[in-house]
Each structure stands twice: as structure tokens, then as C-alpha cells.
C-alpha positions as CSV (number, residue, x, y, z in Angstrom):
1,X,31.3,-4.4,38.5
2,X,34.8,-4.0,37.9
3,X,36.5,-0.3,36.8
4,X,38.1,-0.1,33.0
5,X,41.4,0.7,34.9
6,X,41.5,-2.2,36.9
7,X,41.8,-4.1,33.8
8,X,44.2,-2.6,31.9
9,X,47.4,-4.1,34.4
10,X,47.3,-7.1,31.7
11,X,50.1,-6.7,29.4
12,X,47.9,-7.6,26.7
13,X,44.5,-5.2,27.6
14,X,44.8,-1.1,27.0
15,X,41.8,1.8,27.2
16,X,40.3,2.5,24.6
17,X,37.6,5.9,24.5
18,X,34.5,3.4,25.7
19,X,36.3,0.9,27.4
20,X,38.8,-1.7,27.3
21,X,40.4,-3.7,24.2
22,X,42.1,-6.8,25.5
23,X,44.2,-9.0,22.5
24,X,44.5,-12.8,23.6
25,X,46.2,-15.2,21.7
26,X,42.9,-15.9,19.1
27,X,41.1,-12.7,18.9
28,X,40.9,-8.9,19.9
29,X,38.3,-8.5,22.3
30,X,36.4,-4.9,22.9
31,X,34.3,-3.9,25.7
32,X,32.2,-0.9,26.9
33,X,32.7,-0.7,30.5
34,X,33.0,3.5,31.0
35,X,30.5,5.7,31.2
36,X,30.6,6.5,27.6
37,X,30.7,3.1,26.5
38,X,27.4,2.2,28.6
39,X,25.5,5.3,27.3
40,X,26.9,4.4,23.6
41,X,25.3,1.1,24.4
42,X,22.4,2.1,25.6
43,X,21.8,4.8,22.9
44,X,23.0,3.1,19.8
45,X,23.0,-0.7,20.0
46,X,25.7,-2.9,19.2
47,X,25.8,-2.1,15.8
48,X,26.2,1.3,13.7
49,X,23.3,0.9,11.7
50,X,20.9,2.9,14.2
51,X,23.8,5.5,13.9
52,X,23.2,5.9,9.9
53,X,19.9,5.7,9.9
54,X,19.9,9.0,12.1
55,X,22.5,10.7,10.2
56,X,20.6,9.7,6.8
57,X,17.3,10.9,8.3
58,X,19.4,14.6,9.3
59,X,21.0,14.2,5.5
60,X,17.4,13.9,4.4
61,X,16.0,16.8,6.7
62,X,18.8,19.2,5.9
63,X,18.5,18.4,2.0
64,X,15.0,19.0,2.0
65,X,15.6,21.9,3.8
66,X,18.1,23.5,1.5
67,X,15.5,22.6,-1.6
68,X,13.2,25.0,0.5
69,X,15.5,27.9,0.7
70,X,16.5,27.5,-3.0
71,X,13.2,27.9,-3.7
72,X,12.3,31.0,-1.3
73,X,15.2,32.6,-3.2
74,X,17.9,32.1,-0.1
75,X,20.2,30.6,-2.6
76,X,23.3,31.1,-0.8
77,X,21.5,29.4,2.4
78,X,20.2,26.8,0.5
79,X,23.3,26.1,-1.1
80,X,25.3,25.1,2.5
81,X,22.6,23.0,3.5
82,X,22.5,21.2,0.1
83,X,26.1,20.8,0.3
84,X,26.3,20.1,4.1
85,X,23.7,17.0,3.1
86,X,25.5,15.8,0.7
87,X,28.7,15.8,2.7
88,X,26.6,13.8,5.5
89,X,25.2,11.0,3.1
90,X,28.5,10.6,1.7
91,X,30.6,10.3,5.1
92,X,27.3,7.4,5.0
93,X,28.7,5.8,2.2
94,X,32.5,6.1,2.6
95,X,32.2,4.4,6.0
96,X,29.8,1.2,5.2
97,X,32.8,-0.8,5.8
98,X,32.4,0.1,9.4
99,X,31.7,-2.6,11.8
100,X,31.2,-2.3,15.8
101,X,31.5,-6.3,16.6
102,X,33.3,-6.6,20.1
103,X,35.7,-9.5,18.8
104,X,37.7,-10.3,15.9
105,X,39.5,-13.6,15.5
106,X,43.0,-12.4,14.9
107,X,43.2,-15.0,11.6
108,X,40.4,-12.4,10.2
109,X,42.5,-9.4,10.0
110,X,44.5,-8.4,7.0
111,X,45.9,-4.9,8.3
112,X,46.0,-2.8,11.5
113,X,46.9,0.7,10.8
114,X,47.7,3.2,13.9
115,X,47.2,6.9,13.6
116,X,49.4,8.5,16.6
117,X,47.5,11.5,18.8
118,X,48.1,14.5,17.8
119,X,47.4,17.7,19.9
120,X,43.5,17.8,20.6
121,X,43.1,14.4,19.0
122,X,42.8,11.0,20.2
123,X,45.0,8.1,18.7
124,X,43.4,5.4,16.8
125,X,43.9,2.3,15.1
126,X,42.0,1.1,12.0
127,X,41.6,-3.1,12.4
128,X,40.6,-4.5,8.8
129,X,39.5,-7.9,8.6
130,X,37.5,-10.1,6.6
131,X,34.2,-12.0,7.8
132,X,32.3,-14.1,5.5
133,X,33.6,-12.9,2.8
134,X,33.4,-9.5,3.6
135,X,35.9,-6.8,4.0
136,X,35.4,-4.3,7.3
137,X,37.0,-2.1,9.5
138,X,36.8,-1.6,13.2
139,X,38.2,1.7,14.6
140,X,39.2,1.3,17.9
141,X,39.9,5.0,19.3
142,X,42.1,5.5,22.4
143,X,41.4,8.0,25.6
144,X,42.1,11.4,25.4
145,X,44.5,13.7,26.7
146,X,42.1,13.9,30.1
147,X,42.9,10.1,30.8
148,X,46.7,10.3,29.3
149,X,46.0,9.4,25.7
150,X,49.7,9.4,24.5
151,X,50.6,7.1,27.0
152,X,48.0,4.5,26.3
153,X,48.9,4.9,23.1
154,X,52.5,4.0,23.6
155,X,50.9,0.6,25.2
156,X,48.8,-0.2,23.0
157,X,51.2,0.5,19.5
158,X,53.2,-2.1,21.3
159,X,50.3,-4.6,22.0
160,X,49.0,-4.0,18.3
161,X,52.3,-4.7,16.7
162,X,52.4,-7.7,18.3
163,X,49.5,-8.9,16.2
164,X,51.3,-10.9,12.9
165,X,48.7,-10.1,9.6
């Protein structure tokens, strides 16, 4: 098995937080080869549905929760964790656009927007792109300031901008 940062000499490949995102002439192509990437695998699947149906199921639990505490008198308890669910279902929501697919033909994208690191954040880049019809995005987030995040950014802006939409 091969280490992410073996593959990131291409001109055309950069880290990303799980892996490795390499852009060849047809598509952007996203792997999981860390550590992180392998247990995100392992614990989530290949799509983010298992990942909203868990964070619906905690909306649920904390909504019914907060109904409980309203109704022992805890009001201002009850209160946060009505509001803290409602919060959760809506991040839900907003983000149904999401996708996790590992490759997107580059005459599917529409936009690429890059969010610089800041201090104690990672960079990012939001890929939109249509599929069947369908618009989604694909955030591809880059390592962080333990694997020289504003440096791989700096590689990867390049690599991204390269991309004509």
C-alpha cells in the first residue's frame, strides 16, 4: 500500500484531510488513503446519508428530550435542547446538496470556490457540479496546520484554478 505523501509529488495531486485529490485532464479524483480516511470509510460508507441519519436520530433524541424538560418545568433547559435540535435538523437540510462521490468529471462542475485557512482552521474548497440533472457540492477540505495546511493549500489553489468552469 502506498503512503498519501508518496502521491502528492504529481503536479496535479494535493492532500486533502482523508487522503489525496488528484485532477487529471477529465475528472477530479478523491481518495481515502490516511488513517482518517480509512476509519471515515469504514464508519460511514461512501455516502453521507448514514451521517444524517445519525445526526437526525440525535436531532430527534435531543428534541424529545427538551419536550421532556419543558414539561417537568426546566424551561430554560428545555428550551437549549429544543433549539440545539432544531439547529441540528436544519444544518440537515441546508447541506442535502452534499455529495461524497470520489470523482467528478470536470465538464460537471459549474463553480469551485476556495476558502483560505485561517488560524485553527483548515482550508477548503466547495466543488459544485451537476449530475443528472442535479445540482451538488463536494467539499474537499485540506490538512491542517499539523501536516502544513497553508502550504498545501498554496498547491492546491494553483491546481484548482487550473480547472476552466
Amino acid at each position: 500500500m502506498t503512503d498519501a505523501n508518496d502521491t502528492v509529488n504529481d503536479e496535479n495531486t494535493f492532500l486533502t484531510k482523508t487522503g489525496v485529490c488528484q485532477v487529471t485532464d477529465t475528472e477530479i479524483v478523491i481518495t481515502r488513503e490516511t488513517v482518517a480516511g480509512r476509519l471515515s470509510s469504514a464508519l460511514f460508507g461512501p455516502t453521507i446519508a448514514k451521517t444524517f441519519g445519525m445526526y437526525l436520530v440525535a436531532g430527534l433524541i435531543i428534541f424529545a428530550n427538551g419536550v421532556f424538560f419543558l414539561v417537568d418545568g426546566q424551561v430554560n433547559v428545555g428550551l437549549v435542547l429544543l433549539v440545539s435540535s432544531v439547529l441540528l435538523v436544519g444544518g440537515i437540510i441546508k447541506n442535502r446538496l452534499l455529495s461524497a462521490t470520489r470523482r467528478i468529471a470536470l465538464s460537471e462542475i459549474s463553480k469551485i470556490e476556495s476558502n483560505p485557512p485561517l488560524t485553527g482552521f483548515r482550508g477548503i474548497f466547495i466543488v459544485h457540479f451537476t449530475r443528472n440533472n442535479k445540482k451538488f457540492q463536494r467539499i474537499i477540505i485540506l490538512p491542517g496546520a499539523a501536516r502544513d495546511g497553508k502550504t498545501e493549500y498554496k498547491k492546491a489553489k494553483v491546481i484548482m484554478d487550473r480547472i476552466s468552469c
